[in-house]
C-alpha positions in Angstrom: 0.0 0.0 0.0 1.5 3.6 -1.4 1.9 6.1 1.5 -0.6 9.3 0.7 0.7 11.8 3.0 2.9 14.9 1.5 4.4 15.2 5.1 6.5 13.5 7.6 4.9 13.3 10.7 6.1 12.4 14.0 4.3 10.9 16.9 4.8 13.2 19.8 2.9 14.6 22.5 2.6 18.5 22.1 0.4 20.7 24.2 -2.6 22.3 22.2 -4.9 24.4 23.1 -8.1 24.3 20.7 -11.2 26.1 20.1 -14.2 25.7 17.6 -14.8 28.4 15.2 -16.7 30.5 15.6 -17.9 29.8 19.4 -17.6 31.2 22.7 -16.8 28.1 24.3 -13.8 28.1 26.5 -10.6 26.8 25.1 -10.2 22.9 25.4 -6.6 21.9 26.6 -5.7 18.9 25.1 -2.0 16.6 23.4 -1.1 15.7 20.1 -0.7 11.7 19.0 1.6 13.1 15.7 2.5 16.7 14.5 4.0 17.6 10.5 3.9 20.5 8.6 0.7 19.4 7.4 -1.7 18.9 10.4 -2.1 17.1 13.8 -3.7 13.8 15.1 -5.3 15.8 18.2 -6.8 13.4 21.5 -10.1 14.8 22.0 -12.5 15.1 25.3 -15.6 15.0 22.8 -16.9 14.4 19.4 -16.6 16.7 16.9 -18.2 16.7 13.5 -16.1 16.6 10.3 -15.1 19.6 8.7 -15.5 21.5 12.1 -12.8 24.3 12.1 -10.9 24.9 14.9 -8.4 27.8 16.3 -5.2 26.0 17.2 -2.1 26.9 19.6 0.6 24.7 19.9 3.7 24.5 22.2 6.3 22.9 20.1 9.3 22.5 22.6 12.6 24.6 22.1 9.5 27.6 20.9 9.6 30.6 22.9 6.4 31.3 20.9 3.3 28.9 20.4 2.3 28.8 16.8 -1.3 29.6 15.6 -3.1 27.9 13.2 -6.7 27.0 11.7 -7.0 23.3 11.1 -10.0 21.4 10.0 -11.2 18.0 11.5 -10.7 15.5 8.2 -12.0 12.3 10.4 -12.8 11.4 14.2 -12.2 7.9 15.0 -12.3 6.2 18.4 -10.1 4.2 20.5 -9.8 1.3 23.8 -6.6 1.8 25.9 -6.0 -1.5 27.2 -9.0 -2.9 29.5 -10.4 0.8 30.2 -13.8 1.5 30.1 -14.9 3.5 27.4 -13.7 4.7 23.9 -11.4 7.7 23.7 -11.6 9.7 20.7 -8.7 11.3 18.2 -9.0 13.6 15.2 -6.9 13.9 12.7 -7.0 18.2 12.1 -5.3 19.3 8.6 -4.0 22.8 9.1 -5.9 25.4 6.4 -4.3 28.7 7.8 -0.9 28.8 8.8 2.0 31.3 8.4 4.6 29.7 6.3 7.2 30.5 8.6 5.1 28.5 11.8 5.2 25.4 8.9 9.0 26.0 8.9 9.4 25.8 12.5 7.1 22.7 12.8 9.1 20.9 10.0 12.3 22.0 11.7 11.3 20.1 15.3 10.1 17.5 13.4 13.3 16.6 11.0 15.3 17.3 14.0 14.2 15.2 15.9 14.2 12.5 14.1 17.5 13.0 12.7 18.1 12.3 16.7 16.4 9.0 16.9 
């Protein structure tokens, strides 16, 4: 089977903070599964619909800034963690608005660290 993603992505936990757009709902704090330049695999604390967009920060470590993105939720999918009870949910979140120079950064913690592995 032929790999479809244009980006490298690296399973890491990064801080988030997300909100739906538009909404006056608090901000949900929440972890990445992977990051690339292209979008996130985000844990979630409850559903959301497909093609939701939401406001993103993330704290990539060795950033003195967070970066800021829109993303949009391209699929929802639950999970079991070993014999817990209940599902838990992840999204993968494709990034739709993005300064190119937050993509840079994102691609640079990303190849640098796995140049370390």
């Amino acid at each position: 089977m032929q790999e479809k993603r244009k980006f490298v992505r690296l399973d890491v936990r990064v801080k988030v903070e997300y909100q739906i757009v538009p909404s006056t709902q608090d901000k949900i704090r929440s972890f990445t599964k992977n990051l690339s330049q292209g979008g996130i695999c985000l844990f979630l604390d409850s559903d959301l619909e497909k093609d939701t967009l939401l406001d993103l920060k993330l704290s990539i470590p060795e950033q003195s800034q967070p970066i800021l993105a829109t993303g949009k939720v391209v699929w929802v999918d639950s999970f079991r963690v070993g014999d817990s009870e209940g599902d838990h949910l992840e999204a993968g979140i494709e990034f739709v608005d993005i300064f190119d120079e937050d993509r840079a950064k994102i691609a640079k913690y990303v190849f640098g660290v796995l140049q370390n592995k």
